[in-house]
PDB file of N, CA, C, O and CB in Angstrom:
ATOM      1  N   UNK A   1     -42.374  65.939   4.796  1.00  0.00           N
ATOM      2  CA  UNK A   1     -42.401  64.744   4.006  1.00  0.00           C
ATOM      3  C   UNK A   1     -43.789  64.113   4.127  1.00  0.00           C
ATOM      4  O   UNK A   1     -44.161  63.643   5.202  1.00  0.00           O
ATOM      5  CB  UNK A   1     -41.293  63.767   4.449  1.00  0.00           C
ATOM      6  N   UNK A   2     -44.642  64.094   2.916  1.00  0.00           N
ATOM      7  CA  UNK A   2     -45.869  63.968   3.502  1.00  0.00           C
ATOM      8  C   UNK A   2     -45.932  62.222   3.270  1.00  0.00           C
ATOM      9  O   UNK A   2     -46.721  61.415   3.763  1.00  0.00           O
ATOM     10  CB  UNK A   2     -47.146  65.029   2.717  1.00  0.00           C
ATOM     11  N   UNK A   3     -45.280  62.095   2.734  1.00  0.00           N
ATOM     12  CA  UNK A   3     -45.549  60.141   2.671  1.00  0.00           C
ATOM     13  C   UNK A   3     -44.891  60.101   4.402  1.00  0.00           C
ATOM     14  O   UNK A   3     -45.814  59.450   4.891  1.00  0.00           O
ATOM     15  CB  UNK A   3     -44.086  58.807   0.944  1.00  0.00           C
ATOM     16  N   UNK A   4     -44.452  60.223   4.946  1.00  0.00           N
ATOM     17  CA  UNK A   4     -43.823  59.602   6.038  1.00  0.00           C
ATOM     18  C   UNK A   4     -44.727  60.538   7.359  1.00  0.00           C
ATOM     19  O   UNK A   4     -44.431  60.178   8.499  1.00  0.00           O
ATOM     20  CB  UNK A   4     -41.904  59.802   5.927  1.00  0.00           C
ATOM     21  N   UNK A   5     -45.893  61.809   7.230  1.00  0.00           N
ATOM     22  CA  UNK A   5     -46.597  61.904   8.026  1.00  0.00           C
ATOM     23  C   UNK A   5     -46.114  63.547   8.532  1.00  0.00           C
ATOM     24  O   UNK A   5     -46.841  64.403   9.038  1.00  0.00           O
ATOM     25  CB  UNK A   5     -46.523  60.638   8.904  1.00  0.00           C
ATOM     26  N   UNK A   6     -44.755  63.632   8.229  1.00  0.00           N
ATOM     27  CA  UNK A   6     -43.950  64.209   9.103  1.00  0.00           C
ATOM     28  C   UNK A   6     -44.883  65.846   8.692  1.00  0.00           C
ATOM     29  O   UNK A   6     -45.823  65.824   7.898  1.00  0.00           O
ATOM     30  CB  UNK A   6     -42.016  63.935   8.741  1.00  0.00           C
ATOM     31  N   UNK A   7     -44.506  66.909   9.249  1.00  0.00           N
ATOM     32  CA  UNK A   7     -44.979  68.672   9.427  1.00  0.00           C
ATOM     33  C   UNK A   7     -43.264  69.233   8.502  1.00  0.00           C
ATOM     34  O   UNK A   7     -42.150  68.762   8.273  1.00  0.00           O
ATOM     35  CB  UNK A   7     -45.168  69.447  11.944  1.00  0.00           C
ATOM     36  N   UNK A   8     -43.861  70.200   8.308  1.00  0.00           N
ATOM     37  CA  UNK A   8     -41.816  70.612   7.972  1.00  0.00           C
ATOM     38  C   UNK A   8     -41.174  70.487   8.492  1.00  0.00           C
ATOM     39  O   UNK A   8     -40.260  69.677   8.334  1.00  0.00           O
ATOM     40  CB  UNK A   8     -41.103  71.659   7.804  1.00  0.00           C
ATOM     41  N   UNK A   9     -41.440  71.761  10.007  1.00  0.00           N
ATOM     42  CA  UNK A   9     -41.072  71.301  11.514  1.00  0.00           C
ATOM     43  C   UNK A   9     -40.251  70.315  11.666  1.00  0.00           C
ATOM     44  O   UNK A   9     -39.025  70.207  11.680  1.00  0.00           O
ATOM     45  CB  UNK A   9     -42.131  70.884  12.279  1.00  0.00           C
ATOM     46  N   UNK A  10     -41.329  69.455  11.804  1.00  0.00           N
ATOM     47  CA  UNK A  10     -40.722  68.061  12.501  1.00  0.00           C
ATOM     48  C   UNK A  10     -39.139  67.626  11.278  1.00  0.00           C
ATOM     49  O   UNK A  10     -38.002  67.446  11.715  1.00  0.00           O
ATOM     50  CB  UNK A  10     -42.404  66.428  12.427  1.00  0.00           C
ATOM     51  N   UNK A  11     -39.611  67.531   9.432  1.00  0.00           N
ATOM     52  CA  UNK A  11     -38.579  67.363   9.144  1.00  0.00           C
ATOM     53  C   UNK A  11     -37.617  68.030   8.811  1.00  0.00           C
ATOM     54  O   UNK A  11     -36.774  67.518   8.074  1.00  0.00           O
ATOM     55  CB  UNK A  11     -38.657  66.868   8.666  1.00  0.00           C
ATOM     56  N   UNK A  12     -37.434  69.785   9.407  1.00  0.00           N
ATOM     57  CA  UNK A  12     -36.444  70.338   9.312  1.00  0.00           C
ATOM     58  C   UNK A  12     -35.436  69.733  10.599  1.00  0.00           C
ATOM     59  O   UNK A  12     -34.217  69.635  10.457  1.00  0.00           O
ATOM     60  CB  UNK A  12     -36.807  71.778   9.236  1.00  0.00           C
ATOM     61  N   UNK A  13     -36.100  69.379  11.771  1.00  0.00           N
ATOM     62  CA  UNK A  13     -35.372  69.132  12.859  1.00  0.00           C
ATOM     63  C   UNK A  13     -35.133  68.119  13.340  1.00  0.00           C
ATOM     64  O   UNK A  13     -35.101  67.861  14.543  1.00  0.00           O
ATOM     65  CB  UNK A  13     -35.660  69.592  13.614  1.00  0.00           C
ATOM     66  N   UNK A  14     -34.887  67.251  12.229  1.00  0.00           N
ATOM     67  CA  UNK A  14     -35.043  65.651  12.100  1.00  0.00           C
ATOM     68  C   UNK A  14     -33.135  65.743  12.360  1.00  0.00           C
ATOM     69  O   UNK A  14     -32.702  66.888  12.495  1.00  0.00           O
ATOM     70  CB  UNK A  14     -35.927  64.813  10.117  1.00  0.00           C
ATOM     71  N   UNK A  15     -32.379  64.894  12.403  1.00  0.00           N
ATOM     72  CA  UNK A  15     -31.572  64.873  11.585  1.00  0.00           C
ATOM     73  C   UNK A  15     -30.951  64.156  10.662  1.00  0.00           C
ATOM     74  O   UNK A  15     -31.969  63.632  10.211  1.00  0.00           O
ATOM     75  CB  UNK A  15     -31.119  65.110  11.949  1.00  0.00           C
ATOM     76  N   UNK A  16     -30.023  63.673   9.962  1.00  0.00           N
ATOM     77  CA  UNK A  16     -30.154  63.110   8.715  1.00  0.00           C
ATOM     78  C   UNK A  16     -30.001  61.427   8.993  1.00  0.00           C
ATOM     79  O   UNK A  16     -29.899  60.641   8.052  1.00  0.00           O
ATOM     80  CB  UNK A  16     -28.997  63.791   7.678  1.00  0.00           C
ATOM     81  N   UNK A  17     -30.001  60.973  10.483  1.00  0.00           N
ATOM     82  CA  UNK A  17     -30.082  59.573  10.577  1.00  0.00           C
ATOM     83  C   UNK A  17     -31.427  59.336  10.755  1.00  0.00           C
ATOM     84  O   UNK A  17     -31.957  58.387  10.176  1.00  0.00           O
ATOM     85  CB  UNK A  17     -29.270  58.973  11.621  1.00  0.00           C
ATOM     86  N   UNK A  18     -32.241  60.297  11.699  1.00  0.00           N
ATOM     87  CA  UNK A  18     -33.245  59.831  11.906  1.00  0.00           C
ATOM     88  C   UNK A  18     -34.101  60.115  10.609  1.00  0.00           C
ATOM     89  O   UNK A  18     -34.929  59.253  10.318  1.00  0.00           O
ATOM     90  CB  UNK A  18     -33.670  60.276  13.124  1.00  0.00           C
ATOM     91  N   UNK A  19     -33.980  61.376   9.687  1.00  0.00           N
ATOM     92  CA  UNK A  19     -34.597  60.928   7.980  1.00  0.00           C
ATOM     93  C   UNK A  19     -34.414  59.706   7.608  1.00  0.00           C
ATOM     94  O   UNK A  19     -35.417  59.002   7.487  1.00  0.00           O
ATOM     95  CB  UNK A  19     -33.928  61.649   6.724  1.00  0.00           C
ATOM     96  N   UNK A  20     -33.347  59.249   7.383  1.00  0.00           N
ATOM     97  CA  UNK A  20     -32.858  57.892   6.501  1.00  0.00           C
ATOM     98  C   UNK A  20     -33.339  56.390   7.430  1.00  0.00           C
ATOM     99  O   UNK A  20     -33.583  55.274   6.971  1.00  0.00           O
ATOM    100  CB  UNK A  20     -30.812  57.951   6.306  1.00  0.00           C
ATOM    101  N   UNK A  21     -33.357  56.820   8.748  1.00  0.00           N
ATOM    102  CA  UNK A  21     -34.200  55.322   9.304  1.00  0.00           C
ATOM    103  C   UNK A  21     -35.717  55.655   9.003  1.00  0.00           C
ATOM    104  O   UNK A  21     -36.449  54.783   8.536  1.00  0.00           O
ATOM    105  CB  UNK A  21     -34.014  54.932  11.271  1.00  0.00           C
ATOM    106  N   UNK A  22     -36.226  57.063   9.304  1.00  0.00           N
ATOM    107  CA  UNK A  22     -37.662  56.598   8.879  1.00  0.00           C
ATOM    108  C   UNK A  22     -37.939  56.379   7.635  1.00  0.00           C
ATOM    109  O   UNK A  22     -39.117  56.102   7.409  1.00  0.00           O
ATOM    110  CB  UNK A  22     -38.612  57.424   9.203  1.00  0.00           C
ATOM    111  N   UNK A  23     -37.052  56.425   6.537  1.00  0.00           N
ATOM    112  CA  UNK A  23     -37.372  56.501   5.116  1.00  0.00           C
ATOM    113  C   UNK A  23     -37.453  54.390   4.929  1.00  0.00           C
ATOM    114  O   UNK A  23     -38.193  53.549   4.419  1.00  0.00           O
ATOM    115  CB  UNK A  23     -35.754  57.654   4.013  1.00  0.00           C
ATOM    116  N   UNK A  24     -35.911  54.460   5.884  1.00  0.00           N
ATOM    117  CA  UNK A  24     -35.923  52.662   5.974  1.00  0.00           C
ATOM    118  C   UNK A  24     -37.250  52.056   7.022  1.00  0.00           C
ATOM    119  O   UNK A  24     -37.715  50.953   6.736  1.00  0.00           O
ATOM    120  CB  UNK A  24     -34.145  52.030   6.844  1.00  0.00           C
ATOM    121  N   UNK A  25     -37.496  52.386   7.541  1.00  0.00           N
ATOM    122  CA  UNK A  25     -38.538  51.614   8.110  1.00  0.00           C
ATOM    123  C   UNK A  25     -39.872  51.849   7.303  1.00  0.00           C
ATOM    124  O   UNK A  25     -40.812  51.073   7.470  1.00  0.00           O
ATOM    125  CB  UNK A  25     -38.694  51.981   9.613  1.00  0.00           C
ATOM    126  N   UNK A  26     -39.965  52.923   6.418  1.00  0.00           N
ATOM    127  CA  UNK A  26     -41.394  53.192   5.467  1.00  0.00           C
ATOM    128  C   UNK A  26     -41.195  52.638   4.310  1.00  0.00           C
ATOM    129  O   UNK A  26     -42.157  52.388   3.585  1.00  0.00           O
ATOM    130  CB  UNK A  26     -41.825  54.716   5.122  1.00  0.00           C
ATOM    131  N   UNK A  27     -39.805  52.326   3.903  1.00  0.00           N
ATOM    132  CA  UNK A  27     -39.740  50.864   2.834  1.00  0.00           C
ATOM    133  C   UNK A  27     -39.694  49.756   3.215  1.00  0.00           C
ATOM    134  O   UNK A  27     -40.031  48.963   2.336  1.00  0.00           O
ATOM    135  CB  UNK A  27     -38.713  50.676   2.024  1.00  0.00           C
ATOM    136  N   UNK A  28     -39.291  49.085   4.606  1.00  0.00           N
ATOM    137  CA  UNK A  28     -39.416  48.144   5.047  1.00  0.00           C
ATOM    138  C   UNK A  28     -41.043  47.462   5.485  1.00  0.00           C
ATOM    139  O   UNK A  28     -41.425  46.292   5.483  1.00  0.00           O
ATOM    140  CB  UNK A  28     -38.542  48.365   5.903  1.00  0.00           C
ATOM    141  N   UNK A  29     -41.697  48.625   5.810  1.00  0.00           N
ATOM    142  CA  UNK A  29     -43.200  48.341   5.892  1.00  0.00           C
ATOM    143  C   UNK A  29     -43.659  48.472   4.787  1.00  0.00           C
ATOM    144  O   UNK A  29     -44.755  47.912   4.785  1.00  0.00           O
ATOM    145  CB  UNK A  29     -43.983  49.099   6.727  1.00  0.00           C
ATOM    146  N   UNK A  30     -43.458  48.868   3.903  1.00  0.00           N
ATOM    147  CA  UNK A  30     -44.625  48.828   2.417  1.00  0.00           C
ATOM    148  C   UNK A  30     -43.863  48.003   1.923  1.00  0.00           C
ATOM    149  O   UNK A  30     -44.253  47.800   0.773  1.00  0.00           O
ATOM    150  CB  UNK A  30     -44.997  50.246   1.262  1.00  0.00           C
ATOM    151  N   UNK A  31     -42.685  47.203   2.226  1.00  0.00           N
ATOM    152  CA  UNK A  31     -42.187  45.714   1.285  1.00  0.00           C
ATOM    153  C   UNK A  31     -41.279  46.115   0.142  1.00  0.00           C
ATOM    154  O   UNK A  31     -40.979  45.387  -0.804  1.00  0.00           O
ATOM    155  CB  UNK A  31     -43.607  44.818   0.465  1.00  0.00           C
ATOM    156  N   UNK A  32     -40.772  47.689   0.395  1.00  0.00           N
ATOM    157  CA  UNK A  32     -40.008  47.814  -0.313  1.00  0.00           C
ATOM    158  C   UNK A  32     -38.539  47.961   0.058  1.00  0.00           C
ATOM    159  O   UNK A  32     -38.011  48.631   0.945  1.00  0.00           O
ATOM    160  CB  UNK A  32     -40.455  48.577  -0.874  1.00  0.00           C
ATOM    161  N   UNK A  33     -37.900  46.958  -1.082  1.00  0.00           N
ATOM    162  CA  UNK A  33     -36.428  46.854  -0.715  1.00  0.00           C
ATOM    163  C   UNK A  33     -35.546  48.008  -1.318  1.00  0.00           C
ATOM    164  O   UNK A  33     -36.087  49.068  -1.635  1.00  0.00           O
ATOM    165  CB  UNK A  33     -35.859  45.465  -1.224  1.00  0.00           C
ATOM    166  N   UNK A  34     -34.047  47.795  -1.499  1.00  0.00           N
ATOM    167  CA  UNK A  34     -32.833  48.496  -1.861  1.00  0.00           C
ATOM    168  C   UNK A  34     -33.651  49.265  -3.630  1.00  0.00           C
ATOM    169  O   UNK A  34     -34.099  50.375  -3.914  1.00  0.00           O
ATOM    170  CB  UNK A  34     -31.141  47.056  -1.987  1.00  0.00           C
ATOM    171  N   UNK A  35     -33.506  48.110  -4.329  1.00  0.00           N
ATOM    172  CA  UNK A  35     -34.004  48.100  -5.645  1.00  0.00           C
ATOM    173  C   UNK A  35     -35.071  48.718  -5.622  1.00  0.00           C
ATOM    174  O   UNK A  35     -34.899  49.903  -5.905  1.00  0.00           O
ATOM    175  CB  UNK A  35     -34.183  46.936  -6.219  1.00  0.00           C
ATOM    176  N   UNK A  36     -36.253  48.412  -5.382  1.00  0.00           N
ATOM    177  CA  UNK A  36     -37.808  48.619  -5.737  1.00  0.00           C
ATOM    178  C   UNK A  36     -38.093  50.266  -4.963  1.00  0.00           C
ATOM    179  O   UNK A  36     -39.051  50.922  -5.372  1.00  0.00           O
ATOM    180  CB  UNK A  36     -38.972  47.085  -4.899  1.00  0.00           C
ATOM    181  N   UNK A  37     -37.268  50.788  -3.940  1.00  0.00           N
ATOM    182  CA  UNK A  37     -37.092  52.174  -3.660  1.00  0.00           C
ATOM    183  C   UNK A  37     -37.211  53.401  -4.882  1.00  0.00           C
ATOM    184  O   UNK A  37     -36.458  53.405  -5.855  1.00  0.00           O
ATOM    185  CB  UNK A  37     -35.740  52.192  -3.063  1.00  0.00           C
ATOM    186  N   UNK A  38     -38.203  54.354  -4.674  1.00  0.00           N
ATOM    187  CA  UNK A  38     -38.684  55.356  -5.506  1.00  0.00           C
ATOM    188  C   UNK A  38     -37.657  56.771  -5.611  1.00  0.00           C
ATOM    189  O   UNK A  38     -37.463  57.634  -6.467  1.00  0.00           O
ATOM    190  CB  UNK A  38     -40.137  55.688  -4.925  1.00  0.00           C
ATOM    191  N   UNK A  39     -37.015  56.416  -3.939  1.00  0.00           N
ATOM    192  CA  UNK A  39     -35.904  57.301  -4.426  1.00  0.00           C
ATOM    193  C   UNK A  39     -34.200  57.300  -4.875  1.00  0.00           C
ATOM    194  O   UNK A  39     -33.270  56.519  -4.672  1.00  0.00           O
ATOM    195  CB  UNK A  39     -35.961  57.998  -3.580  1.00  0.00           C
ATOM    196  N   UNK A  40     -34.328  58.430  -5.491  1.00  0.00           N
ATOM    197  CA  UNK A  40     -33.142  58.620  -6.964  1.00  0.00           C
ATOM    198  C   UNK A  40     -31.582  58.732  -6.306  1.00  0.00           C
ATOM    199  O   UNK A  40     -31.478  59.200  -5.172  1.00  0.00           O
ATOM    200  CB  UNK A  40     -33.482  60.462  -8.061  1.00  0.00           C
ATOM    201  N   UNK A  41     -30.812  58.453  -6.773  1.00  0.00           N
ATOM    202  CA  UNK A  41     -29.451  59.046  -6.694  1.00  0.00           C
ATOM    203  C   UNK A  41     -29.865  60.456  -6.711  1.00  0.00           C
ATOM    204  O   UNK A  41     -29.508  60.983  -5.658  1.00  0.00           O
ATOM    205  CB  UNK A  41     -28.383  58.626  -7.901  1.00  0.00           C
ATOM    206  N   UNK A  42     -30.545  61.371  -7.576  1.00  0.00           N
ATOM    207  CA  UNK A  42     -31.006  62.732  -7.952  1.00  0.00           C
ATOM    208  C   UNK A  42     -31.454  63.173  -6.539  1.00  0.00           C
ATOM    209  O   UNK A  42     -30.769  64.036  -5.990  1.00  0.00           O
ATOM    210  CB  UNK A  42     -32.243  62.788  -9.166  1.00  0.00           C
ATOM    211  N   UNK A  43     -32.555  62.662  -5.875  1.00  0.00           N
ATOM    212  CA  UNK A  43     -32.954  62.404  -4.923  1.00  0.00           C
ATOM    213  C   UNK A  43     -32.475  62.761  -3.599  1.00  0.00           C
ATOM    214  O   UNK A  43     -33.050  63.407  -2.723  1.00  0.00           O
ATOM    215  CB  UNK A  43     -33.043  61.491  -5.087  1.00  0.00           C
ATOM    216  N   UNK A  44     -30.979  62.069  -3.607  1.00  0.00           N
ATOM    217  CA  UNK A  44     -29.853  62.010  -2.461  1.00  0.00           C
ATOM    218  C   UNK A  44     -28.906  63.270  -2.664  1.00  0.00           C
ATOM    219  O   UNK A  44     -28.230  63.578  -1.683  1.00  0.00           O
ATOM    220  CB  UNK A  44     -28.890  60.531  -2.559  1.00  0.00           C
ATOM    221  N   UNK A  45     -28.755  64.142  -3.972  1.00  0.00           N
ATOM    222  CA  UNK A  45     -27.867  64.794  -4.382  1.00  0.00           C
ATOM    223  C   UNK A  45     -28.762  65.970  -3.703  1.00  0.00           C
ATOM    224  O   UNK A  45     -28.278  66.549  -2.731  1.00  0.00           O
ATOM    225  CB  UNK A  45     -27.416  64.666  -5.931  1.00  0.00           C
ATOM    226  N   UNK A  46     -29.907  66.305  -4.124  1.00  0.00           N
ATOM    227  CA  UNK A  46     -30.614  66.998  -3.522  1.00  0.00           C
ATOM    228  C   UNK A  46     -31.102  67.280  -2.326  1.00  0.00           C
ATOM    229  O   UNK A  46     -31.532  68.385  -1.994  1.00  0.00           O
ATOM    230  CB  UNK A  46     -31.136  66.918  -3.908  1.00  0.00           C
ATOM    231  N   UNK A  47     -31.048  66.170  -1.549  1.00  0.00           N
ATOM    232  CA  UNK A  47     -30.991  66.563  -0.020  1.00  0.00           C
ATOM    233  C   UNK A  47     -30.327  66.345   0.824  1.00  0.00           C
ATOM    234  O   UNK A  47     -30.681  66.428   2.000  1.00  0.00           O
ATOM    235  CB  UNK A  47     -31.705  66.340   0.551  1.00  0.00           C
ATOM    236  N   UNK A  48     -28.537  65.815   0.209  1.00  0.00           N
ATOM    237  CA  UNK A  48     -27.680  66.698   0.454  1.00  0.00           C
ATOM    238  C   UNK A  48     -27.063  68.249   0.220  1.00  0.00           C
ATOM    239  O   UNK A  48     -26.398  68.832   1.076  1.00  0.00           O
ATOM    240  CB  UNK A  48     -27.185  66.156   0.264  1.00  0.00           C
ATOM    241  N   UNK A  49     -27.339  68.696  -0.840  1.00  0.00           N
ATOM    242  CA  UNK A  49     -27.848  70.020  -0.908  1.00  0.00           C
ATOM    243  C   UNK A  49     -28.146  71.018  -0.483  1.00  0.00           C
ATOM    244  O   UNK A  49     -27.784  72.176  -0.693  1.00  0.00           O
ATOM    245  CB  UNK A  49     -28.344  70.094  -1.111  1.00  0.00           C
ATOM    246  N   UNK A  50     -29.060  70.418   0.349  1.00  0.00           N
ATOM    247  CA  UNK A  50     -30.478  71.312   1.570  1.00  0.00           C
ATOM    248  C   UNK A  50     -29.576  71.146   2.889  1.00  0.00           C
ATOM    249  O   UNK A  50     -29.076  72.030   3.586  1.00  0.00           O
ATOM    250  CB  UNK A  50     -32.577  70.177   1.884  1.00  0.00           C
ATOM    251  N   UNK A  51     -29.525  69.935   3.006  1.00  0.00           N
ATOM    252  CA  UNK A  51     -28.014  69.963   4.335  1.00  0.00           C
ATOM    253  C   UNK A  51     -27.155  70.701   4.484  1.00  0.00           C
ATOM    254  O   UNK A  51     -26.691  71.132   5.539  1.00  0.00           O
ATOM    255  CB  UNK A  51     -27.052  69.046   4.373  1.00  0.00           C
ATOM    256  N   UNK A  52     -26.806  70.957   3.213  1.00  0.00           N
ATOM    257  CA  UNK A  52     -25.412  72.012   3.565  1.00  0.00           C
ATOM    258  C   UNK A  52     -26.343  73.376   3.633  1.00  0.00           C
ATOM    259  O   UNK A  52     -26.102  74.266   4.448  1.00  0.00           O
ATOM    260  CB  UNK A  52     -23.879  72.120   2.048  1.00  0.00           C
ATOM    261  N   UNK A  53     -27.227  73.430   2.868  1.00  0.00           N
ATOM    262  CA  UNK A  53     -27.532  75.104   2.704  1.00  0.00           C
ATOM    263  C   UNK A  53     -28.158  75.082   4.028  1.00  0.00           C
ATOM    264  O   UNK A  53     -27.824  76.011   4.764  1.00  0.00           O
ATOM    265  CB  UNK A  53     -28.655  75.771   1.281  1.00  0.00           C
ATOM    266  N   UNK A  54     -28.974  74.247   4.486  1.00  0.00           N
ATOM    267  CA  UNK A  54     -30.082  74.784   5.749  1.00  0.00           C
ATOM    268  C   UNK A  54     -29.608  74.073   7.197  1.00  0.00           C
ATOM    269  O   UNK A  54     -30.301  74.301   8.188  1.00  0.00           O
ATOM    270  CB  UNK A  54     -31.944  74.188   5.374  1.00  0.00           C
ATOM    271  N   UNK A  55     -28.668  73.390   7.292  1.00  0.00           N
ATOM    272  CA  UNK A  55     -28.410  72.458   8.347  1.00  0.00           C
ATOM    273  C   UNK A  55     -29.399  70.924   8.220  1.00  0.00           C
ATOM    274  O   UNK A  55     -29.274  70.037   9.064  1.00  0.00           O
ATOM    275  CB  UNK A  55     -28.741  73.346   9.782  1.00  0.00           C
TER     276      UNK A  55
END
C-alpha cells in the first residue's frame, strides 16, 4: 500500500484490523472523515476478495 508506506510484505502480513486502523489513522491525519474517504464500497468488495483467496 504505497500511500500508507507499507512493502507488500509488510501488507500481506498485516491483518485485516491492523489494515483498517492504519487506513483510519491515515484518514484521521490527512482530515479525512467517513464521507470525504477515497475508498469505494468497490474498494471493500475487493479486498475482501483477496482475503478469502490469499488469507
Amino acid at each position: 500500500m504505497p500511500v500508507l508506506g507499507w512493502t507488500p510484505d509488510v501488507f500481506w502480513k498485516a491483518s485485516i484490523r491492523e489494515l483498517f486502523a492504519a487506513m483510519d489513522g491515515y484518514n484521521k491525519a490527512h482530515g479525512l472523515g467517513p464521507d470525504e474517504s477515497d475508498i469505494t464500497e468497490d474498494d471493500h468488495v475487493e479486498l475482501r476478495d483477496l482475503v478469502k483467496r490469499y488469507g
